[in-house]
C-alpha positions as a Markdown table, in Angstrom:
| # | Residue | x | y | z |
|---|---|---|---|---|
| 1 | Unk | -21.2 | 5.5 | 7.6 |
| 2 | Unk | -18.2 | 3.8 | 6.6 |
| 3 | Unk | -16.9 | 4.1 | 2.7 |
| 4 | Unk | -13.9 | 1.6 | 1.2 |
| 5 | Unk | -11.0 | 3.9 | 0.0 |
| 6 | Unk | -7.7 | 3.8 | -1.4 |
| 7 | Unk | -4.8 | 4.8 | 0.9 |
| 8 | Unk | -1.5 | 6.0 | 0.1 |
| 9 | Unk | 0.1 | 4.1 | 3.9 |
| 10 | Unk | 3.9 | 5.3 | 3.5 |
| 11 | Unk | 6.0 | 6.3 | 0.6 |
| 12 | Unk | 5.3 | 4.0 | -2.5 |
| 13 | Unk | 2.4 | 1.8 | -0.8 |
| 14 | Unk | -0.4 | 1.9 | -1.7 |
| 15 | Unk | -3.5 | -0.4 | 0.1 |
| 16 | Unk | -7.0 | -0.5 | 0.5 |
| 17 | Unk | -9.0 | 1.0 | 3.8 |
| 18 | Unk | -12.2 | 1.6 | 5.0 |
| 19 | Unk | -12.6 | 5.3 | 6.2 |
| 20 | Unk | -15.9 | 6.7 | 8.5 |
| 21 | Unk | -17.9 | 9.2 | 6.6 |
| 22 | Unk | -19.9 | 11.9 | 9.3 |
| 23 | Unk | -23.5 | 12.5 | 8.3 |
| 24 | Unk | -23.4 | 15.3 | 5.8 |
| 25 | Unk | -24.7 | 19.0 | 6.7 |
| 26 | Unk | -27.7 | 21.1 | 5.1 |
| 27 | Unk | -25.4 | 22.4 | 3.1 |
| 28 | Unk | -23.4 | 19.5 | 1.4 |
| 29 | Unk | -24.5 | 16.0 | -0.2 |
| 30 | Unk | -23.5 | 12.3 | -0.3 |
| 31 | Unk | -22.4 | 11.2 | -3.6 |
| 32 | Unk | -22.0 | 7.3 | -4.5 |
| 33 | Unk | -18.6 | 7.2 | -6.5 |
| 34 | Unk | -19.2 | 5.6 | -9.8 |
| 35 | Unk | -15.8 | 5.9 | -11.3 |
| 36 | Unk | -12.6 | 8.0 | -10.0 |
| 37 | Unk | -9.5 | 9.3 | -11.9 |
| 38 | Unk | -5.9 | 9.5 | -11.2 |
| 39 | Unk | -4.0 | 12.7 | -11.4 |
| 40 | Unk | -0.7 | 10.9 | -12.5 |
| 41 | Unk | 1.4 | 14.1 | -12.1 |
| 42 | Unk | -0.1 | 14.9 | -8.5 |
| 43 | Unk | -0.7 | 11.9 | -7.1 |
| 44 | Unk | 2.4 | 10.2 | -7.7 |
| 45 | Unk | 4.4 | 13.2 | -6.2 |
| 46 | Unk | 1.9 | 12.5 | -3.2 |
| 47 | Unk | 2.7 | 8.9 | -3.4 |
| 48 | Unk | 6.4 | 9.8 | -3.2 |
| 49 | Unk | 6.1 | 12.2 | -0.5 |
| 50 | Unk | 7.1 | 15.0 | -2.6 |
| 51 | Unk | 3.9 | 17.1 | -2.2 |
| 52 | Unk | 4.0 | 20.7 | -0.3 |
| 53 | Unk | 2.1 | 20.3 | 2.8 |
| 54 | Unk | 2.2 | 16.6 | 2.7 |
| 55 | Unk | 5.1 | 15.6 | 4.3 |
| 56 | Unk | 6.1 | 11.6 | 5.0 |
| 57 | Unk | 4.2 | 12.6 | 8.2 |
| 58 | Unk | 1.0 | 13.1 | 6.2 |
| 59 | Unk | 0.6 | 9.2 | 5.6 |
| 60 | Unk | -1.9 | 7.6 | 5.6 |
| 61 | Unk | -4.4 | 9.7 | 3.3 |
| 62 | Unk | -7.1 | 9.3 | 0.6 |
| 63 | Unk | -5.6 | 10.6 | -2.4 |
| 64 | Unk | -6.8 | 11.8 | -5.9 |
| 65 | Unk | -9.2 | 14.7 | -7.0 |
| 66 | Unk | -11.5 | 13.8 | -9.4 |
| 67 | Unk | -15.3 | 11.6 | -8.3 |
| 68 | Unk | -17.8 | 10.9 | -10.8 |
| 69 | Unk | -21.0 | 9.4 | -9.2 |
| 70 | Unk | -24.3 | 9.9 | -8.3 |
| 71 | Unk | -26.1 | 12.3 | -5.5 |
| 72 | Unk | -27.5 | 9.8 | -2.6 |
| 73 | Unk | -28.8 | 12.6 | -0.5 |
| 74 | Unk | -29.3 | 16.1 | -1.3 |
| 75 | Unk | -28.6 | 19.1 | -0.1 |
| 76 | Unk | -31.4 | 20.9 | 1.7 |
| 77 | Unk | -31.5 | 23.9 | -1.0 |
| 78 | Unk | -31.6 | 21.2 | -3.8 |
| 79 | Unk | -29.0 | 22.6 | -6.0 |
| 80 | Unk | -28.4 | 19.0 | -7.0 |
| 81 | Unk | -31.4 | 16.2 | -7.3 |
| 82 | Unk | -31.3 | 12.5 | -6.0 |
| 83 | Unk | -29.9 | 10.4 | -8.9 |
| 84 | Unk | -28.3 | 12.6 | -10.7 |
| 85 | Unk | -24.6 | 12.7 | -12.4 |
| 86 | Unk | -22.1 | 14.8 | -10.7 |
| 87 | Unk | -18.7 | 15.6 | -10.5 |
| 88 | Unk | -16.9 | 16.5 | -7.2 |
| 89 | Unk | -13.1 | 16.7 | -6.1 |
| 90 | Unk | -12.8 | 14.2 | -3.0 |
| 91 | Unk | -14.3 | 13.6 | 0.8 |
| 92 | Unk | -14.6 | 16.7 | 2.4 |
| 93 | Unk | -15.0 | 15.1 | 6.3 |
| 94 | Unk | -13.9 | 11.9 | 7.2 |
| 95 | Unk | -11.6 | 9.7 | 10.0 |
| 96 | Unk | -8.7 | 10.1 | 7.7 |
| 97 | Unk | -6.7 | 12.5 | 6.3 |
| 98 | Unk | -8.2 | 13.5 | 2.8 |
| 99 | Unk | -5.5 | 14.9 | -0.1 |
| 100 | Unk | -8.1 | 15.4 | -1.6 |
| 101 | Unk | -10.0 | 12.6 | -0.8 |
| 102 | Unk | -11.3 | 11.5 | -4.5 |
| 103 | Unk | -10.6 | 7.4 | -4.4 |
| 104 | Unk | -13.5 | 6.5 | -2.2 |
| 105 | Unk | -16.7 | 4.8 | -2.3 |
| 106 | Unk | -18.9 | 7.8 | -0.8 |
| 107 | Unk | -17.7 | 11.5 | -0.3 |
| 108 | Unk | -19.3 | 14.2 | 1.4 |
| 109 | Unk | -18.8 | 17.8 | 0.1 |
| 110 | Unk | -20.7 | 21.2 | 0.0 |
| 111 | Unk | -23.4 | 21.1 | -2.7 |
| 112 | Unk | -21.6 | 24.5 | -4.3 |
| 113 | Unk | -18.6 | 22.2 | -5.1 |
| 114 | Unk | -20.3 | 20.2 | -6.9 |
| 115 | Unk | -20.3 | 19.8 | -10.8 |
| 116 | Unk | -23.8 | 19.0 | -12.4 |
| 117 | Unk | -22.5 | 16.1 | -15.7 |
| 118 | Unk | -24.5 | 17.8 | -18.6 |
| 119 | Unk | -26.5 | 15.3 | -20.4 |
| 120 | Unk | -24.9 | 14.5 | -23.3 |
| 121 | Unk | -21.9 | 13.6 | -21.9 |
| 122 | Unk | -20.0 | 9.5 | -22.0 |
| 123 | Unk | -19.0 | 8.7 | -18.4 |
| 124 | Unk | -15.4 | 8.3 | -19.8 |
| 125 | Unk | -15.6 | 11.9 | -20.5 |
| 126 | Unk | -17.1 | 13.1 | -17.2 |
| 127 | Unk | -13.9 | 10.7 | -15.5 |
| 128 | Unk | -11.5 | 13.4 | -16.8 |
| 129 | Unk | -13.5 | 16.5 | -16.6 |
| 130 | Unk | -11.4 | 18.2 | -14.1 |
| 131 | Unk | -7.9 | 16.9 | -16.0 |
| 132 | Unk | -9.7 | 18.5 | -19.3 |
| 133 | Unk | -10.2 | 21.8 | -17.0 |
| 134 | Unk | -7.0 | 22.4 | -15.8 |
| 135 | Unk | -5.5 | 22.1 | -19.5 |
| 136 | Unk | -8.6 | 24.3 | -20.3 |
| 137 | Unk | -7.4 | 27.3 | -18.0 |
| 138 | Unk | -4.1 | 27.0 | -19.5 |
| 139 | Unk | -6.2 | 27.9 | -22.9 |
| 140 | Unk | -8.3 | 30.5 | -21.2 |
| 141 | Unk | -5.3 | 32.4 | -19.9 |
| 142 | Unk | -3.5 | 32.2 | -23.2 |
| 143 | Unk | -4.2 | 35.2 | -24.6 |
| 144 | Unk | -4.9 | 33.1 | -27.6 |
| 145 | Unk | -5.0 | 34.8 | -31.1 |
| 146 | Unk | -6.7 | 32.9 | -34.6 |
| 147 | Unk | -3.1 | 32.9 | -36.4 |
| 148 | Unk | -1.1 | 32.0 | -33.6 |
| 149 | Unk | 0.7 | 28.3 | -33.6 |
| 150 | Unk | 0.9 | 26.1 | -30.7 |
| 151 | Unk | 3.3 | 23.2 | -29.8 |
| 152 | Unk | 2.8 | 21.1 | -26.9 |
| 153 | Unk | 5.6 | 19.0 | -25.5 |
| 154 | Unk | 4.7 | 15.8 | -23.4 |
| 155 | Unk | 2.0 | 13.8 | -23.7 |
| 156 | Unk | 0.9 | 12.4 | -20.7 |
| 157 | Unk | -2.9 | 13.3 | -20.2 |
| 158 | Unk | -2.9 | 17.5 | -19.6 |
| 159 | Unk | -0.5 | 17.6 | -22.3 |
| 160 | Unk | -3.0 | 15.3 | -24.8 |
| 161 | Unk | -5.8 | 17.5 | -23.9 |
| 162 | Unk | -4.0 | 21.2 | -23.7 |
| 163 | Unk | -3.5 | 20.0 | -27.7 |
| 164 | Unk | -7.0 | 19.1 | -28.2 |
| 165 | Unk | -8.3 | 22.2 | -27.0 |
| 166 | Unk | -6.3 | 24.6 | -28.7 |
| 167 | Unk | -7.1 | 22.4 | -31.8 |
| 168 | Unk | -10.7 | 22.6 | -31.1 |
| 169 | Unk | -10.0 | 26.4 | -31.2 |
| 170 | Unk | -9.1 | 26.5 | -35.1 |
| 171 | Unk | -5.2 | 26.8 | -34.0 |
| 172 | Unk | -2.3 | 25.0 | -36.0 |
| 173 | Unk | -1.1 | 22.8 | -33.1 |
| 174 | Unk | 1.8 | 20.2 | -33.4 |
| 175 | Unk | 1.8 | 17.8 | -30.5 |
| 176 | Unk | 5.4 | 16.0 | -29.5 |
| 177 | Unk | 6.7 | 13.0 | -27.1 |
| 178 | Unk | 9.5 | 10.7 | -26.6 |
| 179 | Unk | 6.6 | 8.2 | -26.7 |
| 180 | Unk | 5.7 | 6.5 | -30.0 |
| 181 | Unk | 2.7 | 4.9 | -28.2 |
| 182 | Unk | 1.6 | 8.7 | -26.6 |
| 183 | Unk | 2.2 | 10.3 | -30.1 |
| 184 | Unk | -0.2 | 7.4 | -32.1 |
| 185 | Unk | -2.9 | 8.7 | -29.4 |
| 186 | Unk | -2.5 | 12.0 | -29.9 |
| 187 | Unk | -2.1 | 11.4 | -34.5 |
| 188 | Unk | -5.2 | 8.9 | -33.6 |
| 189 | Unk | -7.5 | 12.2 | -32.3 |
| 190 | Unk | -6.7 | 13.7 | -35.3 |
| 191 | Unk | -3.6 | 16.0 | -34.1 |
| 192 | Unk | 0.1 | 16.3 | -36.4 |
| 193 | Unk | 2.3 | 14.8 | -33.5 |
| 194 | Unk | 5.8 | 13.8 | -34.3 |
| 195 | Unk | 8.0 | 11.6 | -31.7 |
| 196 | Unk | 11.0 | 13.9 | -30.6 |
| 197 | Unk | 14.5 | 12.8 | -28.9 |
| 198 | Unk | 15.0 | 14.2 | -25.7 |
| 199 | Unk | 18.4 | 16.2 | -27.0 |
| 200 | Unk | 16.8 | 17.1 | -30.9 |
| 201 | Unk | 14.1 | 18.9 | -31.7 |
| 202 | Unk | 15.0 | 19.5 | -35.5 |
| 203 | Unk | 11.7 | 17.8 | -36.2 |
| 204 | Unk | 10.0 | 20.7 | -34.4 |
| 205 | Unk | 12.1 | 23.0 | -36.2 |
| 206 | Unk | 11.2 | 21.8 | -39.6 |
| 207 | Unk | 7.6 | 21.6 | -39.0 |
| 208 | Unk | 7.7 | 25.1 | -37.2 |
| 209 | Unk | 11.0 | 26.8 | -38.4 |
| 210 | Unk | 10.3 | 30.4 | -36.6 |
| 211 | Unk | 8.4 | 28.7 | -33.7 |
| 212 | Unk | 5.4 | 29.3 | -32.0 |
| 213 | Unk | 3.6 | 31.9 | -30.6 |
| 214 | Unk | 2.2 | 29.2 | -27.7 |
| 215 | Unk | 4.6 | 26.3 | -26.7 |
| 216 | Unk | 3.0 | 24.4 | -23.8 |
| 217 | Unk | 5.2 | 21.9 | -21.4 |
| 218 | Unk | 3.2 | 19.5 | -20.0 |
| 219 | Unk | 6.3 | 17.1 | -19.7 |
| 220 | Unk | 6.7 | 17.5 | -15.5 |
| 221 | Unk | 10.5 | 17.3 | -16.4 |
| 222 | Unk | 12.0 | 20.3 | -15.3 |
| 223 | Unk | 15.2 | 20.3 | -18.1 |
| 224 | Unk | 12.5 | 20.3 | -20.3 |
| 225 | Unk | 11.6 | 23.7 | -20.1 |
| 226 | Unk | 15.2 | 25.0 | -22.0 |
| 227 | Unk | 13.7 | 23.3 | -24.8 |
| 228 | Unk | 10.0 | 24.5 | -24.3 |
| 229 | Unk | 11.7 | 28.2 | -24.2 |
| 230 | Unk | 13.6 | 27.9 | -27.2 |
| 231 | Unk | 10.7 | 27.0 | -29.5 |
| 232 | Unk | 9.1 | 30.0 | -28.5 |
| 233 | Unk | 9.0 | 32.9 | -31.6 |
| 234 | Unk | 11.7 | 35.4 | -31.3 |
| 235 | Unk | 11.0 | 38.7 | -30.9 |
| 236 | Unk | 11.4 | 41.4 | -34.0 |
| 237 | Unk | 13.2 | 44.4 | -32.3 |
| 238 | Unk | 11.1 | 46.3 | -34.8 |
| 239 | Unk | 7.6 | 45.5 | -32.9 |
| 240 | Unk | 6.8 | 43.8 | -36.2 |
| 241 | Unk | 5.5 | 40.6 | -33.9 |
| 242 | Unk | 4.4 | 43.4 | -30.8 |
| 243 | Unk | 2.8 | 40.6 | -28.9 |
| 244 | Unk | 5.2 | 38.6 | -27.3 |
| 245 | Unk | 5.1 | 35.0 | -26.8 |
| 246 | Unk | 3.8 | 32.7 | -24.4 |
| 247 | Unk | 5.4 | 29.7 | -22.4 |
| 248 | Unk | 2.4 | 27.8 | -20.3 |
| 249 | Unk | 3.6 | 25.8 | -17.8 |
| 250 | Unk | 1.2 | 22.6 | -17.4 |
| 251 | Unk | 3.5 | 20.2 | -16.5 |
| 252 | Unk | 3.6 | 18.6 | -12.1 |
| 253 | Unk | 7.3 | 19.5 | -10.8 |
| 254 | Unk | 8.2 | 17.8 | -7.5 |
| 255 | Unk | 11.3 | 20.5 | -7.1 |
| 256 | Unk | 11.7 | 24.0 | -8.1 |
| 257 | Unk | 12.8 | 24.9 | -11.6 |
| 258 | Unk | 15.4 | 27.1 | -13.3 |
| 259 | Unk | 14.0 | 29.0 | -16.7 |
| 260 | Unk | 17.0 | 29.9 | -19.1 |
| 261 | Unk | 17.3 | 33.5 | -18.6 |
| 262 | Unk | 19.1 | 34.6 | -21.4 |
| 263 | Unk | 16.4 | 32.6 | -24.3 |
| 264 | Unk | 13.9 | 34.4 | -21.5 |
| 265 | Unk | 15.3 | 37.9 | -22.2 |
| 266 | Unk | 16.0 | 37.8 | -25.9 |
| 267 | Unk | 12.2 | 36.5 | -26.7 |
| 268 | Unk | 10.8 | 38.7 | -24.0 |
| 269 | Unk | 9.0 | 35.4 | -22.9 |
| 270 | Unk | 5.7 | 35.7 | -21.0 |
| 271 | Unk | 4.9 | 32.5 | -18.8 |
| 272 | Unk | 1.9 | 31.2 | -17.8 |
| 273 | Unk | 1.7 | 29.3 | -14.8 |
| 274 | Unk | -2.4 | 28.1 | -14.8 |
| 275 | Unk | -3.3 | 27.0 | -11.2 |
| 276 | Unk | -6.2 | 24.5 | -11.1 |
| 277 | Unk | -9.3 | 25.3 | -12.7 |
| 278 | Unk | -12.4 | 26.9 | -11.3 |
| 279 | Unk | -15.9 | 25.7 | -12.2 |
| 280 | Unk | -15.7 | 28.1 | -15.3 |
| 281 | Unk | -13.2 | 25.9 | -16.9 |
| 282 | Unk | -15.8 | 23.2 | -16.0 |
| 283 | Unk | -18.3 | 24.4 | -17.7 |
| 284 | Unk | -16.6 | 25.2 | -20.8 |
| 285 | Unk | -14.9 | 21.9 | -21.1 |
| 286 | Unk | -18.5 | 19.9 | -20.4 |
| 287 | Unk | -19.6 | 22.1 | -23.6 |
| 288 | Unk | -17.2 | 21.4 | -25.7 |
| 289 | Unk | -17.6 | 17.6 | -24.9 |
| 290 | Unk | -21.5 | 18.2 | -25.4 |
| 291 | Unk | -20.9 | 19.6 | -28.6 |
| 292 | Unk | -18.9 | 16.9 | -29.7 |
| 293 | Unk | -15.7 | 19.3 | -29.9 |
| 294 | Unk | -13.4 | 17.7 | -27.5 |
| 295 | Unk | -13.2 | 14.4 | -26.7 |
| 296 | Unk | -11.0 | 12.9 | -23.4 |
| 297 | Unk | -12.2 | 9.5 | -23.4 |
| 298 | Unk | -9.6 | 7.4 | -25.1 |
| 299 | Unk | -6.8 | 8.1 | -23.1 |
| 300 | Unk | -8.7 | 6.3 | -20.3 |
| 301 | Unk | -8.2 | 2.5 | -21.9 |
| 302 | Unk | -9.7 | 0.0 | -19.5 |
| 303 | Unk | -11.3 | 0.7 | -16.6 |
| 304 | Unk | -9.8 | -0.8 | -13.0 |
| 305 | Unk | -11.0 | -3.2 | -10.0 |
| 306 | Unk | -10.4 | -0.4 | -6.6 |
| 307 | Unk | -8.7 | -4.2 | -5.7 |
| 308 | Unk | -6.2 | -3.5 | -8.2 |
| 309 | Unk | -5.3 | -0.1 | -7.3 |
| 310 | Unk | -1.4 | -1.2 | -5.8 |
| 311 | Unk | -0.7 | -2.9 | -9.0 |
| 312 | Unk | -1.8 | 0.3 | -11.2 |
| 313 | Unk | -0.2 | 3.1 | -9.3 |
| 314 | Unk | 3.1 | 0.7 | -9.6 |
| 315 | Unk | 2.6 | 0.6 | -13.4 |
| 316 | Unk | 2.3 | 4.4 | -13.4 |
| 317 | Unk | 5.1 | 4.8 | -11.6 |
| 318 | Unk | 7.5 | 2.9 | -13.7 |
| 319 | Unk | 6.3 | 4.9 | -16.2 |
| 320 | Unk | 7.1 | 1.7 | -18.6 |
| 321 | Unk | 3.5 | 0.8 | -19.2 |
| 322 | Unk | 1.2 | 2.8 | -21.9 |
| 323 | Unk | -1.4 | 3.8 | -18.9 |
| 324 | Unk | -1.9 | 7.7 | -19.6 |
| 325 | Unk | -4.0 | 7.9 | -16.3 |
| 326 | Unk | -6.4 | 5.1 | -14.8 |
| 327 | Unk | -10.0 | 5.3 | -14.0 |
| 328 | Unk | -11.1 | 3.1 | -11.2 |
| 329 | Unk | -14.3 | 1.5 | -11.3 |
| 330 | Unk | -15.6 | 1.3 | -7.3 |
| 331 | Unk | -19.1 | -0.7 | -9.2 |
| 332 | Unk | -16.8 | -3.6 | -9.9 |
């Protein structure tokens, strides 16, 4: 069958295509796209041809990662019924190149990739599911203690929700930006976020003087992370603090970065570098939205016309506009 799909055609172009779809094995289903989600981080570095493994000889592809929609045809061992609301990753088989293959109209993929929406759950929450589980695994691998303080640095979506989760945790978080607009998000959610100058965090310092035990960057800028380092808590050479604290990574670099070796060595820094999220982080994130404990929804805004998909990644890309991420809506 043939699905319409966004393509990223060269560096910085972005157009609409139609892509042929193979009849899907026993093993996988056929989903109907209701809404799909932009990556910012990820899929602008693709855009750019900045990703690893997808050189300017990659283009054309089907970008983005995150489908929510509805199971067409099931898989022959009926993990998943007919009608039902799923989350999946992209297009697993296709005419075209797939990275990964998540702004289409119809994707096929192996049933045991393939994230059952609990009940209970607003469609604008399922959208950023995967984004909420890739902050989430940062959590997971945190070593988190109950008196420990967090402070996340940048905004952007993993960033909002990184806060929200350690929040929902019973943490003292303080969230920070250059952003007014991305700060009023995070203070509307119910978080303590100040707006920060690149070059002075005495506001940080005020509100934590001895730092935190958890700093996050989520910022994707890579000077960033001399900052991020230094808010961390020194360590006592008397073992009075034994645990040592924890720099976690969450931010989309398209280079390699340099960590300050000498803030690195005095605190005895531990960083965290989460990869991905497995269907664990899933899980745990879709409970926490069932229970009402998280929410990801308002930093969607309006949803988008697939049509309108050139004019959205540009907006992203100037990084000008107040679009967090964007939600396409492949109904409209």
């Amino acid at each position: 069958m043939k699905a319409k799909c966004i393509l990223f055609t060269q560096v910085d172009k972005v157009e609409l295509g139609e892509i042929d779809i193979p009849e899907k094995k026993a093993e996988e289903v056929l989903i109907e796209t209701t809404l799909s989600c932009i990556s910012p981080g990820t899929e602008l570095r693709c855009l750019g041809g900045k990703q690893e493994g997808l050189g300017l000889d990659a283009f054309p592809f089907v970008p983005g990662y995150s489908i929510v929609g509805r199971i067409l045809k099931a898989d022959a061992e009926g993990r998943h019924k007919e009608g039902s609301l799923v989350f999946c990753a992209g297009n697993r088989r296709g005419s075209l190149r797939c990275a990964w293959g998540g702004h289409i109209s119809h994707a096929v993929t192996k049933a045991s990739e393939v994230y059952a929406i609990p009940e209970g759950i607003s469609i604008g929450n399922a959208a950023l599911i995967k984004l909420a589980a890739i902050a989430y695994r940062g959590f997971r691998i945190s070593d988190l203690r109950e008196t420990d303080r967090v402070i996340a640095l940048g905004l952007g979506p993993i960033g909002q929700l990184s806060a929200r989760i350690f929040s929902a945790a019973g943490n003292r978080v303080v969230a920070a930006d250059l952003s007014a607009d991305r700060v009023r998000i995070a203070q509307t959610a119910g978080l303590k976020a100040v707006q920060i100058a690149a070059d002075d965090l005495s506001t940080l310092r005020e509100i934590m003087p001895q730092g935190a035990e958890v700093v996050i960057d989520a910022t994707g800028f890579a000077p960033a992370l001399n900052a991020a380092a230094s808010l961390v808590v020194d360590k006592a050479w008397d073992e009075s603090n034994p645990a040592p604290g924890r720099l976690i990574i969450q931010g989309s670099y398209a280079q390699d970065v340099l960590f300050p070796q000498n803030i690195a060595f005095a605190k005895e820094l531990q960083v965290l570098w989460p990869r991905d999220n497995q269907i664990c982080d899933m899980e745990a994130v879709g409970l926490l939205m069932a229970q009402g404990k998280l929410n990801a929804a308002d930093l969607l805004g309006e949803t988008h016309r697939v049509a309108d998909a050139a004019k959205v990644y540009a907006e992203l890309r100037t990084a000008k506009g107040n679009l967090l991420t964007a939600v396409f809506d492949w109904q409209k």
